[in-house]
C-alpha positions in Angstrom: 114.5 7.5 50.3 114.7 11.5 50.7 115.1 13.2 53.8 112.9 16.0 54.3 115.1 18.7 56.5 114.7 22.2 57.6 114.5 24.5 55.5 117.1 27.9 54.9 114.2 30.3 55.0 116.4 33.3 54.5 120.3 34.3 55.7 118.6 35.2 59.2 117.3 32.3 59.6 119.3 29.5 61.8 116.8 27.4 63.5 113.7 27.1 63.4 110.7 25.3 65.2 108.6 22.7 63.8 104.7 23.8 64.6 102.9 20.9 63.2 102.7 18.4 60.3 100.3 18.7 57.5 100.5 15.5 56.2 100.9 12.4 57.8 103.4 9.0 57.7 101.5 6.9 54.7 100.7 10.0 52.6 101.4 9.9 49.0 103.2 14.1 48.4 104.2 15.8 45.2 106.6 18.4 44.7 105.1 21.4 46.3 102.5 19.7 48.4 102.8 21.6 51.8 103.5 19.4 54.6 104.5 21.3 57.5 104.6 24.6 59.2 107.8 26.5 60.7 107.7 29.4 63.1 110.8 31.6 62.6 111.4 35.3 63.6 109.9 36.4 61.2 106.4 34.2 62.0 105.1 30.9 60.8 105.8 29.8 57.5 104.2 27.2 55.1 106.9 24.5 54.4 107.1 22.8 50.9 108.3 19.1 50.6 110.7 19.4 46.8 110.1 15.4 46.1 107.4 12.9 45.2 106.8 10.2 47.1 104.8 8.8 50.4 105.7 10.4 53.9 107.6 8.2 56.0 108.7 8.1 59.5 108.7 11.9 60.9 111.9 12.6 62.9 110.6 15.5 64.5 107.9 16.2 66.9 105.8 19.4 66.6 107.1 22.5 69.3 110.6 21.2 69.0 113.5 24.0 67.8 116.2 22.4 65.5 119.1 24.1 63.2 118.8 24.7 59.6 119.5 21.5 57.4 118.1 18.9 60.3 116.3 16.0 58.8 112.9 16.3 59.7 111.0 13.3 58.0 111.8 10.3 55.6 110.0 10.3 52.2 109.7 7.5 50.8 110.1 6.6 47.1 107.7 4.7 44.8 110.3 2.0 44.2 110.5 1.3 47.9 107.2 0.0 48.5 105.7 2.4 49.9 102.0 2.7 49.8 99.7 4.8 51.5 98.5 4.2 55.3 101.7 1.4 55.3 103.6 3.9 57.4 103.7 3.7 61.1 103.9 7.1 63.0 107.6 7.9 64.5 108.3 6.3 68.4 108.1 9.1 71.0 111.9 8.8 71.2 112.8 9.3 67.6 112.5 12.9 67.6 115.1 15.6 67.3 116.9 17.2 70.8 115.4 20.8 70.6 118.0 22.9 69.9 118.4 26.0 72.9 120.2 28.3 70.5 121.3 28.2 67.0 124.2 26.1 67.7 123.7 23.7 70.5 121.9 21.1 70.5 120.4 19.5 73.9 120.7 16.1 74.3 116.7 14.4 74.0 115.5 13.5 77.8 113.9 10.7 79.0 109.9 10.8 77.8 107.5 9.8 80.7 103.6 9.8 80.5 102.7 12.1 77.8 101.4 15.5 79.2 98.0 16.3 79.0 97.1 18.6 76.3 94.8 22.3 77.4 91.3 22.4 77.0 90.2 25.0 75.0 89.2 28.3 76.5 86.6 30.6 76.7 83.9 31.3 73.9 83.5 34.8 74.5 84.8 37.4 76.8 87.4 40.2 76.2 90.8 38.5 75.7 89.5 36.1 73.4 90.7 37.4 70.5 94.0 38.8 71.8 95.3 34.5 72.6 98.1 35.0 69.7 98.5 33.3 66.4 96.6 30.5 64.5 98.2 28.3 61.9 97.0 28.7 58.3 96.2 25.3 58.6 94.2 25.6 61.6 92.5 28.8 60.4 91.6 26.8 57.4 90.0 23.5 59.0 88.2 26.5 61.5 86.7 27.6 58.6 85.4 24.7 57.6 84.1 23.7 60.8 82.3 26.7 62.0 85.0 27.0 64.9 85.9 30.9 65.6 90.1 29.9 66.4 90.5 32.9 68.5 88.3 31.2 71.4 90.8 28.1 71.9 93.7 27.8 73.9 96.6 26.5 71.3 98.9 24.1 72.3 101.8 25.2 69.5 105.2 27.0 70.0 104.1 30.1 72.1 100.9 29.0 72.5 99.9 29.2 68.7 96.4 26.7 67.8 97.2 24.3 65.6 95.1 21.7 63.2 95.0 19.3 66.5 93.3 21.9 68.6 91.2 22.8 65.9 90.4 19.0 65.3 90.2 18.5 69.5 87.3 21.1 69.7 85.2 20.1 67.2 85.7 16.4 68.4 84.6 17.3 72.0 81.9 20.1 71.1 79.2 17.7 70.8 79.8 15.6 74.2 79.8 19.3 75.8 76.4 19.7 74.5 75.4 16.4 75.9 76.6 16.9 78.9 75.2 20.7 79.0 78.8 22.0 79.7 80.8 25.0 77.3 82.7 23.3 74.8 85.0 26.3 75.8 84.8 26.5 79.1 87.6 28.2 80.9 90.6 26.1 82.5 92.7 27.4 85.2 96.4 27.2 83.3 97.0 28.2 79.7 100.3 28.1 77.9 102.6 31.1 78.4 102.7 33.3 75.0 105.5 35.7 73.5 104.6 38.9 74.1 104.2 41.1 70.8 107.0 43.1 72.2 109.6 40.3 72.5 108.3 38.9 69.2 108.9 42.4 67.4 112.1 42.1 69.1 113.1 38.9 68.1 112.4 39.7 64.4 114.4 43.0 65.2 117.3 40.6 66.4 117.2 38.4 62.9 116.8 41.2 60.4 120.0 43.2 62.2 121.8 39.6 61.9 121.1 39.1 58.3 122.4 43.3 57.4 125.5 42.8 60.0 126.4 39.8 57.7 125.6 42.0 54.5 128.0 44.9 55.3 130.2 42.5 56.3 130.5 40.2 53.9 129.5 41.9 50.7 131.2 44.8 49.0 128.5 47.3 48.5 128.5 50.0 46.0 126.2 52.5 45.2 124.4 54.3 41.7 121.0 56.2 41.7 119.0 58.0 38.8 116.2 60.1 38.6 113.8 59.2 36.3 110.9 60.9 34.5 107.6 58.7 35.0 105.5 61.2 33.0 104.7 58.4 30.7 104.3 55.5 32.7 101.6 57.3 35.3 100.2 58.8 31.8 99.5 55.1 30.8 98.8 53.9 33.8 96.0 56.1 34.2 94.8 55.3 31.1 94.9 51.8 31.7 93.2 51.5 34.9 90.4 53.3 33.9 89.6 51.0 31.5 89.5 48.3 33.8 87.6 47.3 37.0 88.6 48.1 40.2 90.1 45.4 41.1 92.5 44.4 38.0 94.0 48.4 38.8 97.5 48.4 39.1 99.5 50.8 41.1 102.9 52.5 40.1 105.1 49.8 42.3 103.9 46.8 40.5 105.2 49.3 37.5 108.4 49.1 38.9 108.4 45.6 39.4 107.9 44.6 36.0 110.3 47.2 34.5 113.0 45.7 36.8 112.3 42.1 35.6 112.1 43.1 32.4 115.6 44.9 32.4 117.2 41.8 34.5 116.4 39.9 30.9 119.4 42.3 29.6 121.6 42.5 32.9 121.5 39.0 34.4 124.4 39.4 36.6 122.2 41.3 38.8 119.8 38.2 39.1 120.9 35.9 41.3 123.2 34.6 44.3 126.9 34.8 45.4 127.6 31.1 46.6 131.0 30.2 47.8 133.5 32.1 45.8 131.1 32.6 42.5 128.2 34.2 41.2 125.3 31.5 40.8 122.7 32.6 38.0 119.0 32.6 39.1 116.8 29.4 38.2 113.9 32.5 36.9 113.3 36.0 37.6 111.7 35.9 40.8 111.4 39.2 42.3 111.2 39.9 46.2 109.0 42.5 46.8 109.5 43.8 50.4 106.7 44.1 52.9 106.2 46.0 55.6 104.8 43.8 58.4 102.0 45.3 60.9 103.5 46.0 64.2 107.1 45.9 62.4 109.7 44.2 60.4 109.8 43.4 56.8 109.8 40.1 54.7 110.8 40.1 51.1 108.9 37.1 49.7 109.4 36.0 46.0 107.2 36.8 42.9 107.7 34.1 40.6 108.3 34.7 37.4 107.6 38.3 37.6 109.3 39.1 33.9 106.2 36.7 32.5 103.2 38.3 34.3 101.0 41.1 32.9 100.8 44.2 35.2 97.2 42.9 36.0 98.7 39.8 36.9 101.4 40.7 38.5 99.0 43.2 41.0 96.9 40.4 41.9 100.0 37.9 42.8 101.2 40.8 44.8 98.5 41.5 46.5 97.7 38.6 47.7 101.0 37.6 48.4 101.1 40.9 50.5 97.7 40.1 52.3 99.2 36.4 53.4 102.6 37.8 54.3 100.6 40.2 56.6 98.3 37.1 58.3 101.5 34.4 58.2 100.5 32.7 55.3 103.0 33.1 53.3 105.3 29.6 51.4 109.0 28.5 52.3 109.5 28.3 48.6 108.0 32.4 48.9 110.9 32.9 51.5 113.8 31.2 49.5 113.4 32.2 45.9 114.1 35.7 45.2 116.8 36.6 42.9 116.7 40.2 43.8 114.7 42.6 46.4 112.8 45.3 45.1 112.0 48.1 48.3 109.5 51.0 47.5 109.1 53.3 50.6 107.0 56.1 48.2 103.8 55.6 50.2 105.8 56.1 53.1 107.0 59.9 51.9 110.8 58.8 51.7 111.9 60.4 48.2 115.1 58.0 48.5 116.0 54.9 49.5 119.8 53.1 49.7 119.2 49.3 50.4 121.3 47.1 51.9 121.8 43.9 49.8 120.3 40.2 51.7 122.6 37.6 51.1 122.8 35.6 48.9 121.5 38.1 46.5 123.8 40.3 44.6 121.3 43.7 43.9 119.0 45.5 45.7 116.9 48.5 43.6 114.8 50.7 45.5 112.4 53.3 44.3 111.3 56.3 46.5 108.6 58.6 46.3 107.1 60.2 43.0 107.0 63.9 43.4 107.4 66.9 40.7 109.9 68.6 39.9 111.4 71.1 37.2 112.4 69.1 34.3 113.9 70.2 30.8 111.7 68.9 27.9 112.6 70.4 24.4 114.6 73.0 25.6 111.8 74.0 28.0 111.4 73.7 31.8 108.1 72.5 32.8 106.8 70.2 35.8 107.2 66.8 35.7 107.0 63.9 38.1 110.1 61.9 39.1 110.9 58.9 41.1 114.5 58.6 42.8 115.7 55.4 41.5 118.8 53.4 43.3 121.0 50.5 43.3 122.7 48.6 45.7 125.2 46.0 44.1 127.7 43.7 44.9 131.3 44.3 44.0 131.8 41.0 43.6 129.4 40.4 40.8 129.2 43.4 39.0 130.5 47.1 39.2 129.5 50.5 39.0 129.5 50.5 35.2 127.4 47.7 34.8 125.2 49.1 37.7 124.2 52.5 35.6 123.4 50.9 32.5 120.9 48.7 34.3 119.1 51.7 36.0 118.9 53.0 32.6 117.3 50.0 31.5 114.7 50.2 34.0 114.2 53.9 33.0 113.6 53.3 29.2 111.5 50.6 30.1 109.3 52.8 32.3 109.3 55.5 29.4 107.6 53.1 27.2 104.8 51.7 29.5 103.0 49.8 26.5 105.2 47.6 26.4 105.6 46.4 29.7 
């Protein structure tokens, strides 16, 4: 038996609240199955289970807030006897105390009569839509049954709908017909929701935790190069006008592959300080960091991102940019990246000096392509050039090593065909 716990979704994260179950006790899961979701500051997150098996007893209601590393369900190996539906669901008292901060833990109160859950809300009217979040799993199941989400009242952490309010309104629509009443028909109490403000401020709170630990912890230093992209936005011109619209690549996905590629030659940068050692990265998996609407950033893995094509690789990221946006995005998304990749050039910064999330050991960061005077063959002509940086960790690697792997990235991004 395997004990499915919550997950480290980053080194700001220390708790985080279980917002419903995607599976249930009895179903057979394999590796990468999703079977929950997990609000953390930084939004709601779809949580991978990393064994086979049949889902057991869950240990953890939905809504309740537990520490990092808490068991939240029991899977159930094949050797076991487990078979699907054989499962009972967990007793009311069997889950976890809700934690009130990251590290206390409140001893689990006395359940009475189970509350009665909201009705959903109005079909129409003017605040419909502003409600707050919906699940990816509920949007989904929405989708599929007609149901616009933003019209119920959800019964998740902060009032979020979930799958059950989803499944509650399409249960009840019909007997609302019958009876001639609204299927949404306002109710006089709806759950209290975060405020956008104290959300951004919350994620404010987690991001500053995570870089207070960074400058703490790790021994920065810093190298930068400016590098002549003549070539590369030569090609990639080229290149995209050979192709439709929407296999076009865009210069940062250009500077994502050339930093995978040159990780192949300088893998101390690819990877994790652990303990009192560097720990080499299972893959190149590149976190590409996203600017969140109404603030904050996530840096969400690209698997593989040596591997991919640049057509590929634009695709991957942006959809992966599209989910990150709408809280859609995986735990295993959250967990994976070997190294962050920030580009703030459509933002008008011609430089940026990252600071390096733990347990990662580099951070490169490309700024904005502009032109400048540049010597070719003894004469000065215009040319455009991109502000290239990186932060390391002492630790893991030096300065020395650090130059010779932004000149990597330049000679990769000098011979574009190849990338």
């Amino acid at each position: 038996m395997a004990e499915f716990r919550m997950p480290s979704l980053g080194a700001d994260m220390e708790a985080g609240t279980l917002v419903e179950w995607r599976k249930r006790p009895g179903d057979r899961v394999a590796r990468g199955d999703i079977i929950a979701e997990v609000e953390t500051e930084k939004g709601i997150v779809e949580v991978e289970v990393f064994s086979d098996g049949v889902v057991g007893e869950f240990l953890v209601q939905p809504g309740t807030k537990v520490p990092v590393g808490t068991p939240l369900a029991k899977i159930l190996e094949d050797q076991e006897g487990a078979s699907p539906g054989a499962v009972p669901e967990a007793a009311p008292g069997s889950a976890a105390a809700p934690a009130t901060d990251a590290g206390h833990v409140e001893a689990p109160a006395k359940r009475g009569p189970a509350a009665p859950r909201p009705e959903p809300g109005p079909a129409s009217g003017g605040g419909a839509t502003a409600r707050g979040r919906v699940t990816p799993g509920a949007r989904r199941r929405a989708e599929e049954l007609g149901i616009d989400p933003t019209t119920l009242v959800g019964t998740g952490p902060d009032g979020a709908v979930v799958l059950s309010d989803v499944e509650r309104a399409a249960a009840e629509a019909p007997l609302a017909q019958q009876e001639d009443i609204p299927a949404s028909a306002p109710k006089p109490e709806e759950p209290a929701r975060v405020a956008p403000e104290e959300a951004k401020a919350r994620m404010r709170h987690a991001i500053a935790a995570a870089m207070t630990r960074s400058k703490r912890e790790i021994p920065h230093y810093y190298v930068s190069d400016t590098v002549d992209v003549g070539v590369a936005l030569t090609w990639l011109a080229e290149f995209n006008a050979r192709v439709p619209l929407p296999d076009r690549v865009i210069p940062a996905v250009l500077f994502l592959k050339a930093v995978a590629l040159s990780l192949r030659e300088f893998p101390a940068f690819n990877g994790f300080w652990q303990g009192e050692k560097f720990v080499p990265g299972p893959g190149i998996h590149v976190g590409a960091a996203i600017a969140l609407r109404g603030g904050g950033l996530v840096a969400p893995a690209l698997r593989d991102t040596d591997r991919a094509t640049p057509s590929e690789l634009m695709h991957r990221f942006r959809d992966t940019v599209t989910r990150a946006r709408s809280g859609s995005l995986r735990s295993s998304e959250m967990s994976d990246a070997t190294i962050t990749v920030t580009s703030l050039g459509d933002r008008g910064t011609e430089s940026v000096f990252g600071v390096i999330y733990p347990p990662q050991v580099a951070i490169v960061g490309f700024g904005r392509v502009v032109e400048r005077p540049w010597i070719v063959n003894g004469t000065v002509v215009p040319r455009p050039v991109v502000h290239l940086t990186l932060a390391g960790d002492h630790r893991a690697t030096d300065g020395h090593a650090g130059a010779l792997f932004l000149a990597s990235i330049a000679q990769k991004l000098a011979e574009p065909d190849r990338l």
